[in-house]
BAVOBA-445195 format. One record per residue (C-alpha): residue in three letters; x, y, z. Coordinates in steps of 0.05 Angstrom, whole numbers, plus 5000, padded with zeros to 4 digits. Layout:
<atoms>
ALAXYZ/...
</atoms>
This chain:
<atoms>
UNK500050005000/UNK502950644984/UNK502351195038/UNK496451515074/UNK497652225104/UNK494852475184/UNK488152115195/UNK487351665136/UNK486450905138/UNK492250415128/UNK490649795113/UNK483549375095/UNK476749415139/UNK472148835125/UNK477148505084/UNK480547955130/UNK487048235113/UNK492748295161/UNK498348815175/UNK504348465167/UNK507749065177/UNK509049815185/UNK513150445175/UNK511551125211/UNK514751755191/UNK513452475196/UNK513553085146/UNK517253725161/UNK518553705232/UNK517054365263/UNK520254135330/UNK526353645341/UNK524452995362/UNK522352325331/UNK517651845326/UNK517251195349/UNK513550545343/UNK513649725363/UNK508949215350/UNK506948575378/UNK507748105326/UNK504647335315/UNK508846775351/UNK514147335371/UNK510247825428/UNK512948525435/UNK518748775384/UNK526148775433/UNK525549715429/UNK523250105384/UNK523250225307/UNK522751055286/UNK522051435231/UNK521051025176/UNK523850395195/UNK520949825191/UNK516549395256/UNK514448715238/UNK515748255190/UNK516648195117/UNK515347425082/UNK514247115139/UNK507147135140/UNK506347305204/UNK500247915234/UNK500948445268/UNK496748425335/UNK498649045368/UNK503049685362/UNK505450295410/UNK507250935378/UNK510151555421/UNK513752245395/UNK520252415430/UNK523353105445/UNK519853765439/UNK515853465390/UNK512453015452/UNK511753615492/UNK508353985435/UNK503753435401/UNK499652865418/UNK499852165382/UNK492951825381/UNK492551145343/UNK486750555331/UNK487049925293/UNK481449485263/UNK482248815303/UNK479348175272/UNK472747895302/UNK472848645350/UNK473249205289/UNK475649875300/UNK478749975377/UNK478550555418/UNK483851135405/UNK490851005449/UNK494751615454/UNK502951715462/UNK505450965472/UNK499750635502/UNK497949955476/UNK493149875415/UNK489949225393/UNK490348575427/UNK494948015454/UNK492847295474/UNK486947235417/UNK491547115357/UNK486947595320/UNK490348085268/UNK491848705253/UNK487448955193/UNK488249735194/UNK490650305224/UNK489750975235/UNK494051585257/UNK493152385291/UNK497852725310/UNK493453385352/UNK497053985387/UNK497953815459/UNK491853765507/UNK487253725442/UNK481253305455/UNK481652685427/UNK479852395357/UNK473251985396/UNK472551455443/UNK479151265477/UNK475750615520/UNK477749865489/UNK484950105457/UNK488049435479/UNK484548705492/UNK489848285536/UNK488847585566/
</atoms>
């Protein structure tokens, strides 16, 4: 898929299509700082630290989904901006919004990743709707 731009859908809804995985970056930077993103992939867990700015998380011809992903801005650019993020879960739909490295999607179900979605809000900004049911754990 080629790239979406702030807000826009990544990936499939209604599909039954899986992330297998992601790259993040951000246009001109108005503030230093990066960001940065991990995801919990199939019969692997959590990523070992995070990827950022365009680098690759998950896993490329393996076959494997994405089940969950955390995604925080670092430097002035976290104390200026808020990251809020949902995914489309399989057999759940679209989650509530996480915001600045809190966990989004599920672990323990084996259900995939389908799509994504990304704000990035000036700080304190209300957020993009319902932030409840971000992450399903068991």
């Amino acid at each position: 898929q080629g790239n979406v731009t702030n807000g826009e859908m990544s990936g499939t809804s209604g599909q039954s299509k899986r992330l297998e995985a992601i790259t993040i970056s951000l246009g001109g930077r108005a503030y230093p700082g990066d960001i940065q993103y991990r995801t919990h992939i199939q019969d692997i867990g959590w990523e070992n630290g995070y990827r950022q700015n365009g680098d690759m998380s998950g896993t490329s011809g393996q076959s494997k989904r994405l089940e969950a992903i955390e995604i925080r801005l670092t430097g002035e650019l976290a104390e200026k901006y808020d990251i809020y993020y949902r995914v489309h879960i399989q057999e759940i739909g679209w989650g509530g919004w996480a915001c600045n490295g809190a966990s989004a999607g599920s672990a323990g179900y084996a259900y995939r990743l389908e799509a994504i979605e990304i704000v990035v809000v000036p700080k304190g900004s209300n957020p993009p709707g319902d932030t409840s049911n971000c992450f399903f754990s068991r």
